[in-house]
C-alpha positions as CSV (number, residue, x, y, z in Angstrom):
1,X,0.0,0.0,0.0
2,X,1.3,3.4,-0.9
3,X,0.4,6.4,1.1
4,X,0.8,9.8,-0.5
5,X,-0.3,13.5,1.0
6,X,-2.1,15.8,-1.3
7,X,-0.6,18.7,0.4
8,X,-2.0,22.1,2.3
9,X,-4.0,23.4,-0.7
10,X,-4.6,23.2,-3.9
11,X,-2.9,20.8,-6.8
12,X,-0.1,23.6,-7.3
13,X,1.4,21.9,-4.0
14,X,1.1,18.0,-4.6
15,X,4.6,17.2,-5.2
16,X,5.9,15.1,-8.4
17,X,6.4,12.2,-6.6
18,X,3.0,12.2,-5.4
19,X,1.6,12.6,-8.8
20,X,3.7,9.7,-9.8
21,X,2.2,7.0,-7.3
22,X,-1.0,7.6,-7.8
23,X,-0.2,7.2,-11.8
24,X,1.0,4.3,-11.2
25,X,-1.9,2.5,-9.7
26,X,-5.1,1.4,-11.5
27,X,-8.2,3.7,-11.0
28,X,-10.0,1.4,-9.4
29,X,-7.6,1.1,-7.0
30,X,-7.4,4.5,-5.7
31,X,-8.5,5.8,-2.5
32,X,-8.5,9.4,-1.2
33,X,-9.8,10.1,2.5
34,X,-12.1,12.9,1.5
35,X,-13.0,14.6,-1.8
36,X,-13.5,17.7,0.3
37,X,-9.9,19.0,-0.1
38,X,-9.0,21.0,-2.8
39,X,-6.4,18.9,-4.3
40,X,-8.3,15.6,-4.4
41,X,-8.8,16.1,-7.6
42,X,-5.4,15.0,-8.7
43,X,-6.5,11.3,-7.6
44,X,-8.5,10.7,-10.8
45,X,-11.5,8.3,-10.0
46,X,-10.5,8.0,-6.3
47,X,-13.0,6.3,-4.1
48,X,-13.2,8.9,-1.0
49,X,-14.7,8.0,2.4
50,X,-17.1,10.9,3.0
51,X,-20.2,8.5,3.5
52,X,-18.2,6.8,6.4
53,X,-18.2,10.2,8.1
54,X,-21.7,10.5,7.4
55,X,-22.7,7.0,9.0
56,X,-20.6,6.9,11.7
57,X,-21.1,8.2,15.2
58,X,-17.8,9.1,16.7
59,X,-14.4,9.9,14.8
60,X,-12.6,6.5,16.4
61,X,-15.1,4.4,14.3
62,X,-14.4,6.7,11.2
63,X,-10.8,6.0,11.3
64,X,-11.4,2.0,12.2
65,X,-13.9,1.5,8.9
66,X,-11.2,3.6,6.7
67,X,-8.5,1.1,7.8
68,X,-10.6,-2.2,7.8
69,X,-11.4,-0.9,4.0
70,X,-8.1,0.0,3.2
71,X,-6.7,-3.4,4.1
72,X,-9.1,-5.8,2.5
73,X,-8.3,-3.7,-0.3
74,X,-4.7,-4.2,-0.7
75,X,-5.3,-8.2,0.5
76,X,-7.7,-8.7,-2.4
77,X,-6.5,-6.5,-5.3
78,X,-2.7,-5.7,-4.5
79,X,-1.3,-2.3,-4.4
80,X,-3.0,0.1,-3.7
81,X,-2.7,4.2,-3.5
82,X,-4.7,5.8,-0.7
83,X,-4.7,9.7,-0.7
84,X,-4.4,11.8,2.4
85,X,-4.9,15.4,2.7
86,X,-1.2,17.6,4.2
87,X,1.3,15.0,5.3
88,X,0.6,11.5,5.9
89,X,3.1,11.7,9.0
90,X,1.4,14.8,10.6
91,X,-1.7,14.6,11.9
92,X,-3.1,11.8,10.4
93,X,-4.1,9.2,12.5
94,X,-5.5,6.8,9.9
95,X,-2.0,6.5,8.2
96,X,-0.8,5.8,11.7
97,X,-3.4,2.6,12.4
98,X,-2.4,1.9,9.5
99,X,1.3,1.7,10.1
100,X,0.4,0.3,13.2
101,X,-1.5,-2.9,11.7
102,X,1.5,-4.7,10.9
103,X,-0.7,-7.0,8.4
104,X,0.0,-4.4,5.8
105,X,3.4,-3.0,4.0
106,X,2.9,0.6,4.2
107,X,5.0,3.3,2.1
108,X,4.4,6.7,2.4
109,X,5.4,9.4,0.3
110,X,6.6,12.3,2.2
111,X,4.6,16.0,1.5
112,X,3.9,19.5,1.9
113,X,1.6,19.8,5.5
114,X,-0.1,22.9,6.4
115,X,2.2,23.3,8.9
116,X,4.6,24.6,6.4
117,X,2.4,27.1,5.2
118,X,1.5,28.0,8.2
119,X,5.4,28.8,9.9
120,X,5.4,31.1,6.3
121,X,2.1,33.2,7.4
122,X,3.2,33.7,10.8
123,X,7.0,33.9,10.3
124,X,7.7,31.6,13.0
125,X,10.6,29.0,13.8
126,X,8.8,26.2,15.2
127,X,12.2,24.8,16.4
128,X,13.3,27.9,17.8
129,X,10.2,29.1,19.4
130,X,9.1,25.4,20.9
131,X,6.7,25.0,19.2
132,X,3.5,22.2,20.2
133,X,0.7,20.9,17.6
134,X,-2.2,20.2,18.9
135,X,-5.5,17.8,17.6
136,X,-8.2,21.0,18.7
137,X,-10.2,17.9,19.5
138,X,-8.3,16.3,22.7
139,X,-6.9,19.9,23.6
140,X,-8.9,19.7,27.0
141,X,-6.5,16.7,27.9
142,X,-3.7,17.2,25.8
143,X,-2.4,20.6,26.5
144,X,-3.7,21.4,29.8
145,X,-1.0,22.6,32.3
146,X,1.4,24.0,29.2
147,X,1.8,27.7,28.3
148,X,2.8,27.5,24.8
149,X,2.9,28.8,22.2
150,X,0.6,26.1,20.6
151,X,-0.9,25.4,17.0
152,X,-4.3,23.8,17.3
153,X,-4.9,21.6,14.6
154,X,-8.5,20.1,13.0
155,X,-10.4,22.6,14.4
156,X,-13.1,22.0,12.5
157,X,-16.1,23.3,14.1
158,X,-17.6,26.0,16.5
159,X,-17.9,23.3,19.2
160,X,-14.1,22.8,19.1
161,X,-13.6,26.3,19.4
162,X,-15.6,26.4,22.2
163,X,-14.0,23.6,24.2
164,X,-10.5,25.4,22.8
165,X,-12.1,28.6,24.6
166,X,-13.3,27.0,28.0
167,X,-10.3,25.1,28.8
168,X,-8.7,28.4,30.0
169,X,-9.5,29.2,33.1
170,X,-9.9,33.0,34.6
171,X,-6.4,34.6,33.6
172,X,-7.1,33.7,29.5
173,X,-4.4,34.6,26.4
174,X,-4.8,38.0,25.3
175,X,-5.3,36.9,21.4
176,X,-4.7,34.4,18.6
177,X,-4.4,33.8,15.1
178,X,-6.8,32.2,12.9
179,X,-5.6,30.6,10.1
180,X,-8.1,29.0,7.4
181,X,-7.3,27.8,3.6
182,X,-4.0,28.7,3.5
183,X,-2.6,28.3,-0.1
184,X,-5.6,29.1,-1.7
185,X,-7.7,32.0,-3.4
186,X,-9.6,32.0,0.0
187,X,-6.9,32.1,2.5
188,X,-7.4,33.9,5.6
189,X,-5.4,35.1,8.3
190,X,-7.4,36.8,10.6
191,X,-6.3,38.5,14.5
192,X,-8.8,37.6,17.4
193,X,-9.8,38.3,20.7
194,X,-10.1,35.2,23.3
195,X,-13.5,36.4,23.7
196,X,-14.4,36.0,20.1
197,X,-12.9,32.3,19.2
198,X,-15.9,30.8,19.2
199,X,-18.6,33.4,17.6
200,X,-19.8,32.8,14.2
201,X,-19.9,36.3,13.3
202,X,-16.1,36.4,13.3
203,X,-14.9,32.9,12.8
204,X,-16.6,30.2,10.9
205,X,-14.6,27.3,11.0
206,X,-14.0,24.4,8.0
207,X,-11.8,21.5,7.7
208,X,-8.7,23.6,6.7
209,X,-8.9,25.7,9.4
210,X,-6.1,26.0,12.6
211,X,-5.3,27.8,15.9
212,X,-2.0,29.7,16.6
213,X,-1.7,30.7,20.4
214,X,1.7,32.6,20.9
215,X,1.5,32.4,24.8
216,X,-0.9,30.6,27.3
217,X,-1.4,32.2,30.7
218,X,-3.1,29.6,32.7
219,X,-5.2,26.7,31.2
220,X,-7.2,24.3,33.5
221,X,-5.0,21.7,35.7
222,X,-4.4,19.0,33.4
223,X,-5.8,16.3,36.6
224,X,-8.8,17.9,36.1
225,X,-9.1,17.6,32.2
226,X,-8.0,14.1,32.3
227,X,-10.7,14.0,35.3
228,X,-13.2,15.1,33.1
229,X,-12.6,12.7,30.2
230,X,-12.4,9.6,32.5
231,X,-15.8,10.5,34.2
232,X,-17.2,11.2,30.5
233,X,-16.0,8.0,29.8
234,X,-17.6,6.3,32.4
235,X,-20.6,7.6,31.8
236,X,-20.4,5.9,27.9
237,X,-19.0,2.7,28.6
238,X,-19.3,1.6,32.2
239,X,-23.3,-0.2,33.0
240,X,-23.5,1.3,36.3
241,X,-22.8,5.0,35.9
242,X,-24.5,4.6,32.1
243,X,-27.6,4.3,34.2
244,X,-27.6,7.0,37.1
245,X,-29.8,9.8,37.4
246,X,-29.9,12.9,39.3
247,X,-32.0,11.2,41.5
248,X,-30.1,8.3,42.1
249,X,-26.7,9.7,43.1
250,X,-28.7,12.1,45.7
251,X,-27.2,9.2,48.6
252,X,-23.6,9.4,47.4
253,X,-23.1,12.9,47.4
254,X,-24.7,12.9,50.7
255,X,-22.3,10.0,51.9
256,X,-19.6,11.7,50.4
257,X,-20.0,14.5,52.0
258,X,-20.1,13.3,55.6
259,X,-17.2,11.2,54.4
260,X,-15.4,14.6,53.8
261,X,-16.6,16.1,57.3
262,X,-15.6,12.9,59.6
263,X,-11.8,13.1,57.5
264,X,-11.9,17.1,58.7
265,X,-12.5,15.9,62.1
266,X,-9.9,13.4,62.1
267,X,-7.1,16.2,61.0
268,X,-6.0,13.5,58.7
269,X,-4.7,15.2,55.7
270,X,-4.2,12.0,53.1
271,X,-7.5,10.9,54.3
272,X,-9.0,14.6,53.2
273,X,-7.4,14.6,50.0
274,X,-9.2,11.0,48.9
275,X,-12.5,12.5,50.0
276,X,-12.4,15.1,48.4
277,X,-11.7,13.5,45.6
278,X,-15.0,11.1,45.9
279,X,-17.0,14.6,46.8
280,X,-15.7,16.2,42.9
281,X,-16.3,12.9,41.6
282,X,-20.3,13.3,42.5
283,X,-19.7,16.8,40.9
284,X,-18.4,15.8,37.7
285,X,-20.9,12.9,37.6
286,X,-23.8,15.1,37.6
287,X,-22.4,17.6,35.6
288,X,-22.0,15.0,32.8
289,X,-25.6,13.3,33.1
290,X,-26.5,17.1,32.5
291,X,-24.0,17.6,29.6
292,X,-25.5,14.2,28.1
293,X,-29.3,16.0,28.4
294,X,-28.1,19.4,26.9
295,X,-28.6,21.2,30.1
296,X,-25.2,22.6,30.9
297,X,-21.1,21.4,31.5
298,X,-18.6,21.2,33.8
299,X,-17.4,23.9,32.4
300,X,-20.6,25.7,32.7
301,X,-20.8,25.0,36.2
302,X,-16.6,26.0,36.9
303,X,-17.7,29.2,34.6
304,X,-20.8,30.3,36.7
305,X,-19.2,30.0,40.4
306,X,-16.8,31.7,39.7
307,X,-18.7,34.6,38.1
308,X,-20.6,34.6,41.6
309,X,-17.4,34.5,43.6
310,X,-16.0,37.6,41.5
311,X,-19.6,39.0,42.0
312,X,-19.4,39.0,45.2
313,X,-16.1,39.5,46.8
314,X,-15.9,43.3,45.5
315,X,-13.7,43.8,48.2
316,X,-11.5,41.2,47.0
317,X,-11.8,42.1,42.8
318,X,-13.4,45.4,42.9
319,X,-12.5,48.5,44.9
320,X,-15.3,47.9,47.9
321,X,-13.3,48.5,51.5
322,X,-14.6,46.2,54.4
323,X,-13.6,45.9,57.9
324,X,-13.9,42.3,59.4
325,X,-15.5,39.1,58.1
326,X,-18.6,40.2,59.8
327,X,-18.3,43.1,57.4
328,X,-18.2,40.9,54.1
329,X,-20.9,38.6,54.9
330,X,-23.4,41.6,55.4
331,X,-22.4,42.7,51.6
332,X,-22.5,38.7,50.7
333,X,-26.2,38.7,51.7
334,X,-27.3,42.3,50.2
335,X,-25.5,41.2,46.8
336,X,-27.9,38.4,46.9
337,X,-30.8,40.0,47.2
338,X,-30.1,42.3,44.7
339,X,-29.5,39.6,42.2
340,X,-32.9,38.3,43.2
341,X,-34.5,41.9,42.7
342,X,-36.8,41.7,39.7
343,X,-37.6,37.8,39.7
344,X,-39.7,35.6,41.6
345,X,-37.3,34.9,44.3
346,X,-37.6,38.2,45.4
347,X,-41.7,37.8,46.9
348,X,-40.2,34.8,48.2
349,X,-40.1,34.0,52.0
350,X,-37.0,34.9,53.6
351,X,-36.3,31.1,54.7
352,X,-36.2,30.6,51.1
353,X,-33.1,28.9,50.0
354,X,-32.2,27.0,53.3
355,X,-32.4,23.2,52.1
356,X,-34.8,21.0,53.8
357,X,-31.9,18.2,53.7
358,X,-29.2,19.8,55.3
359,X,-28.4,18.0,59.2
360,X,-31.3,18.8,61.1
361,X,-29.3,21.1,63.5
362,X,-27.7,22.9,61.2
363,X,-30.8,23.2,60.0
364,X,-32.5,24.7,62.8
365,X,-29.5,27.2,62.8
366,X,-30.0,28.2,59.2
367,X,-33.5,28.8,59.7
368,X,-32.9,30.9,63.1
369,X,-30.0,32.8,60.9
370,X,-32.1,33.6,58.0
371,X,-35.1,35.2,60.5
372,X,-32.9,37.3,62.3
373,X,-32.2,39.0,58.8
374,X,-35.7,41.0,59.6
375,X,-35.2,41.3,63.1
376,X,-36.9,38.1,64.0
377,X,-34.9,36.9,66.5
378,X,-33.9,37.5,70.4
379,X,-32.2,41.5,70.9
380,X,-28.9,39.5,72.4
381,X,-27.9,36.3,74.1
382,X,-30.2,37.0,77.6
383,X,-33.5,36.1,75.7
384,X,-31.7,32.7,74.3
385,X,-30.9,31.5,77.7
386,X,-34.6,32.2,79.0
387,X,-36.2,30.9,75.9
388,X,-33.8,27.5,76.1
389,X,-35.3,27.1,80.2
390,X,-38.7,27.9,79.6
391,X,-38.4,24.7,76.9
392,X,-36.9,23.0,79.5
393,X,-39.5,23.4,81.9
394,X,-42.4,22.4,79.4
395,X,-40.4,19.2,78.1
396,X,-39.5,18.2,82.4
397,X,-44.0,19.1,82.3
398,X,-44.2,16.6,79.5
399,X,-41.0,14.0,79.2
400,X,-43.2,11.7,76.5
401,X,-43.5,14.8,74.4
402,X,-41.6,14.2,71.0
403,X,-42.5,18.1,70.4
404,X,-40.9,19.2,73.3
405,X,-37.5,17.6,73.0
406,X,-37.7,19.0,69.7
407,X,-38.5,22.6,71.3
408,X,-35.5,22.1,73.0
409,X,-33.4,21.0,70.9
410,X,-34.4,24.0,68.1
411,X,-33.8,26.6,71.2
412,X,-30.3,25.1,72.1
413,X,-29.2,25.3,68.0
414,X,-30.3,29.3,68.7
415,X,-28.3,29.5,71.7
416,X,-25.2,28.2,69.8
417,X,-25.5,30.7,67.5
418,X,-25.8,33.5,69.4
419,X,-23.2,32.6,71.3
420,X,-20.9,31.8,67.8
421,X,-20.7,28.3,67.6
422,X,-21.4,25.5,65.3
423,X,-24.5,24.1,66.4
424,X,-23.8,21.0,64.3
425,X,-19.9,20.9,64.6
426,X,-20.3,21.2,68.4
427,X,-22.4,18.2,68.6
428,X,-20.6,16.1,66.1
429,X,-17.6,17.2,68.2
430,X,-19.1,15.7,71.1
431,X,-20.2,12.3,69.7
432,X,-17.2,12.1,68.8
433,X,-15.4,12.6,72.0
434,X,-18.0,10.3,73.5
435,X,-17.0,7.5,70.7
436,X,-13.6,7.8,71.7
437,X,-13.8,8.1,75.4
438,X,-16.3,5.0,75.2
439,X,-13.5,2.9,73.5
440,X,-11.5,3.5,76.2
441,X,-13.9,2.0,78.9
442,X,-14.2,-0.9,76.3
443,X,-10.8,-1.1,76.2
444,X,-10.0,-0.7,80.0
445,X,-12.4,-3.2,80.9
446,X,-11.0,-5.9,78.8
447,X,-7.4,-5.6,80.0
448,X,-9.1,-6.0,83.6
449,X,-11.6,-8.5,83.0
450,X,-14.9,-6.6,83.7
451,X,-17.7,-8.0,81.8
452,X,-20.1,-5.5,79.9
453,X,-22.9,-5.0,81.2
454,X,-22.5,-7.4,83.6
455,X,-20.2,-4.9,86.0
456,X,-22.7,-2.2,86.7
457,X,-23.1,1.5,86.0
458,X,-20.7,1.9,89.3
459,X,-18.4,0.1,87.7
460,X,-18.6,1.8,84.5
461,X,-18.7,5.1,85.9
462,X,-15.2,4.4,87.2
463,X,-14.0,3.6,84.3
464,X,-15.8,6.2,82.3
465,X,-14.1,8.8,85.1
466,X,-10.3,7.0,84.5
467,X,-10.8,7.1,80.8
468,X,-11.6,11.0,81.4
469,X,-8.8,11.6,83.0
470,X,-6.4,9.8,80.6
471,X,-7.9,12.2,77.9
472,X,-6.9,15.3,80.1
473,X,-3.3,13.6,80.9
């Protein structure tokens, strides 16, 4: 099999010994990738491939039936010329499954690329200035974490513009260079701002067109790209994520979560990193079940919180003075209703927004929070303590009372946060001090014998008290 390039443009740039192989080789034994580029024309009765990229879904099984095709081929009819646009050795990954095959003797002609033309437009020494190529398809993955300067191949489409576009995160290059038909009557070498990459009105991308990005400032980590493909991935190939919803990852992210909280508590910093990991993995996963329904992307989601975080933190990206933390959470909160000004949100009830499934005592502490935002709430800490004993009293009136110890307990999240503390981090704090005092006792009593519960609460309580003191030791 003979694999020739038909060059960057038009038949002007085929070289002779091109021409010559495909001379050489009966008509019906040509082949050409696509009729699409200009100089296909030079392979006289070619069979191209365009139907396969009509029929097939992804580019991977474009490239597969081309090769399969390509081999029977030259196993049934000998020789045989197949026709690539550029350079068979740059950017072409059929010529290299097809080198990679090994049940086929492949010789390829060398030729012209665009990437020749295209060091001539910009006047550039790709050796000298280091130079990457890039597939704009995999760019995500590929080039995240480098900061050029990069040439971005096959960017055939608005959609790889846009993923081009988003894989920058907030500091973004200044410009780039579009670069489309080069070599022919049509060529165009056009200046454009980041912003711009991706509008119609200014580009409007084709199969000759490329990217040239003299200097990247900060892409997105490249973890998180390859994080983003392997969870995309997943979601196409693996039975079990293929079939979750929304719905039915609600009990990991809330596993997850507490998962994240119990490896805080345990200062355990390995520990933290793998949860956190498991947490962005419930984020990714439902930002890809809404990327699959054409609701929105990871990138959408990254895009939008920070937007809010610049929004509002105008002390922090804006020229807004505060004083203390107190300070910034009173602007936090009247940014937030001003977004909501206009819309329905804004007749809602103030409680609105605190969710029903948050821990039921930091719950009650959200609620009391958000209340005292129109004065509904006790003038200082005085009116807490009262309000905690008179619930007291009613619940000592009534022990049974299921409402009462919840009275209580609502009054007590208040108290905590009036005095400043974490209603919900106090009490987990305590549990867990309780856990590990109570393995102590456990502990204690084997290495003296005592049966549990067969000692007593006398004898418990002593050891209770000796595990106390160990703690304090």
């Amino acid at each position: 099999m003979v694999v020739v390039g038909l060059g960057p443009a038009g038949p002007d740039l085929v070289t002779a010994a091109a021409l010559d192989a495909v001379r050489a080789v009966p008509v019906e034994r040509r082949f050409v990738r696509t009729a699409r580029h200009p100089a296909a024309s030079v392979v006289e009765g070619a069979t191209s491939f365009d139907h396969v990229y009509e029929s097939a879904a992804t580019l991977d099984e474009v490239y597969a039936a081309i090769v399969d095709r390509l081999v029977d081929a030259a196993a049934s009819d000998g020789r045989v010329v197949y026709a690539v646009p550029g350079s068979p050795v740059v950017a072409e990954r059929t010529v290299e499954l097809l080198v990679a095959r090994g049940d086929v003797v492949v010789e390829v002609v060398p030729a012209l690329s665009f990437l020749d033309l295209a060091w001539a437009r910009l006047r550039v020494d790709p050796v000298a200035a280091g130079v990457r190529v890039v597939d704009g398809h995999r760019f995500a993955v590929e080039v995240a974490g480098e900061r050029g300067p990069l040439l971005v191949a096959q960017c055939d489409s608005s959609a790889v513009l846009s993923e081009v576009k988003l894989a920058f995160e907030r500091e973004q290059p200044e410009g780039a260079v579009v670069l489309q038909r080069l070599g022919l009557a049509g060529e165009r070498v056009l200046d454009v701002a980041w912003e711009d990459l991706d509008r119609a009105s200014v580009v409007e991308p084709d199969h000759l067109t490329s990217i040239w990005i003299p200097v990247v400032a900060a892409p997105v980590a490249r973890e998180l790209a390859r994080f983003d493909e392997v969870v995309r991935r997943l979601r196409e190939e693996c039975p079990w994520d293929r079939v979750q919803t929304h719905e039915t990852l609600v009990r990991y992210v809330i596993e997850e979560t507490y998962e994240v909280v119990e490896a805080i508590a345990a200062g355990d910093a390995a520990l933290l990193e793998e949860e956190l990991g498991d947490l962005l993995l419930q984020v990714f996963l439902h930002a890809a079940i809404a990327a699959q329904a054409g609701e929105f992307t990871i990138a959408d989601v990254a895009h939008a919180i920070t937007e809010k975080m610049v929004r509002r933190h105008p002390h922090v990206f804006g020229s807004v003075e505060v004083e203390d933390a107190a300070h910034v959470a009173r602007n936090w909160e009247q940014i937030k209703a001003a977004e909501k000004e206009g819309t329905a949100a804004s007749t809602a009830s103030v409680l609105e927004g605190v969710p029903g499934s948050l821990p039921a005592l930091a719950y009650a502490s959200e609620l009391g929070r958000k209340a005292a935002k129109v004065q509904f709430d006790w003038p200082d800490v005085d009116g807490v303590w009262a309000k905690v004993a008179e619930e007291l009293a009613e619940l000592r009136a009534d022990p049974s009372s299921f409402e009462e110890v919840g009275d209580v307990l609502f009054a007590v999240a208040q108290l905590a946060r009036h005095l400043g503390v974490d209603a919900e981090g106090a009490l987990r704090a305590a549990s867990a001090k309780f856990r590990s005092r109570f393995a102590v006792v456990e502990r204690l009593a084997a290495e003296r014998g005592v049966e549990l519960p067969a000692a007593g609460l006398e004898a418990l309580d002593a050891l209770w008290d000796e595990a106390k003191a160990a703690e304090r030791a």
